[in-house]
C-alpha positions in Angstrom: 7.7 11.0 13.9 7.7 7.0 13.2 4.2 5.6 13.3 3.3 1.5 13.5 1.2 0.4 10.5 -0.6 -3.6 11.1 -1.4 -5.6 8.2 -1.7 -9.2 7.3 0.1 -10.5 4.1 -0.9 -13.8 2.6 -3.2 -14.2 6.5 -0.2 -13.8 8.5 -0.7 -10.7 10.6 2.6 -8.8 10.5 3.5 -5.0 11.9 6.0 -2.8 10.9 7.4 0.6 11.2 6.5 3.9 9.0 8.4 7.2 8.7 7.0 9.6 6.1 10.0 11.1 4.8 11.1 7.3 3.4 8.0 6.4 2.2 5.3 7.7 0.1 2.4 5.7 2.0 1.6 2.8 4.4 1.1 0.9 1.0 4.7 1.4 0.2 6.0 0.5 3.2 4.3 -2.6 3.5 5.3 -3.9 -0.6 8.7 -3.2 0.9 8.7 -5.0 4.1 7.8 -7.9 1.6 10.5 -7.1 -0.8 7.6 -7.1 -3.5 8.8 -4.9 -6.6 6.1 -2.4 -7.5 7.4 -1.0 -10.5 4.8 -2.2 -12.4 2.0 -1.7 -10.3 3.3 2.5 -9.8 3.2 2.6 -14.0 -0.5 1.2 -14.4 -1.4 3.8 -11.2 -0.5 6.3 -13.2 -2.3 5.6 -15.9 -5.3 5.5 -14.0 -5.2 8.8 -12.4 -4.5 10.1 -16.0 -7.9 8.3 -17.1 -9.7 8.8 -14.5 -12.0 12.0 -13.3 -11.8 11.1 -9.6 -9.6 9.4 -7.0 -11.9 6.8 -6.4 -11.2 5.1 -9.4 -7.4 5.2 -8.2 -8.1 3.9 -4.5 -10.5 1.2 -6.0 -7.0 -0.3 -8.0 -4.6 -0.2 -5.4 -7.3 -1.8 -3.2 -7.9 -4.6 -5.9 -4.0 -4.6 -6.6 -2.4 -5.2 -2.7 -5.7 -7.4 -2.4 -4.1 -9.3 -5.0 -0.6 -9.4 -3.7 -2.0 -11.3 -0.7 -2.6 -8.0 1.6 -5.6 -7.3 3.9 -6.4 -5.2 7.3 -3.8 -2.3 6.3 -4.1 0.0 9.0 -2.1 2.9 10.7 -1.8 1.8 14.3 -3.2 4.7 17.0 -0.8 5.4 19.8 
């Protein structure tokens, strides 16, 4: 079942599309949509989760990461 996902990249508010089976996450979809390589980004995750003794720690990156990249408001839409 496709679901809507809203965001704003670089304080343009932009919506797009989401299926589960092609991406991992709403983040995912969105660094797509932009074309923005996260190759990087996916290799430093990593390393946190192996580091780290909770998933906070691992929400708290990608937060300050896609912050970063010029994201805000990511949300699933409800329908």
């Amino acid at each position: 079942m496709a679901r809507r996902i809203t965001y704003k990249f670089k304080n343009q508010p932009r919506e797009i599309n989401f299926a589960k089976d092609k991406y991992r996450d709403m983040y995912h979809a969105i660094a797509a949509a932009e074309g923005i390589d996260l190759t990087n980004y996916l290799k430093m995750e990593q390393q946190v989760e192996m580091t780290s003794k909770g998933s906070s720690a691992v929400r708290n990156f990608r937060d300050q990461e896609f912050a970063r990249m010029g994201f805000s408001d990511v949300y699933f839409i409800k329908e």
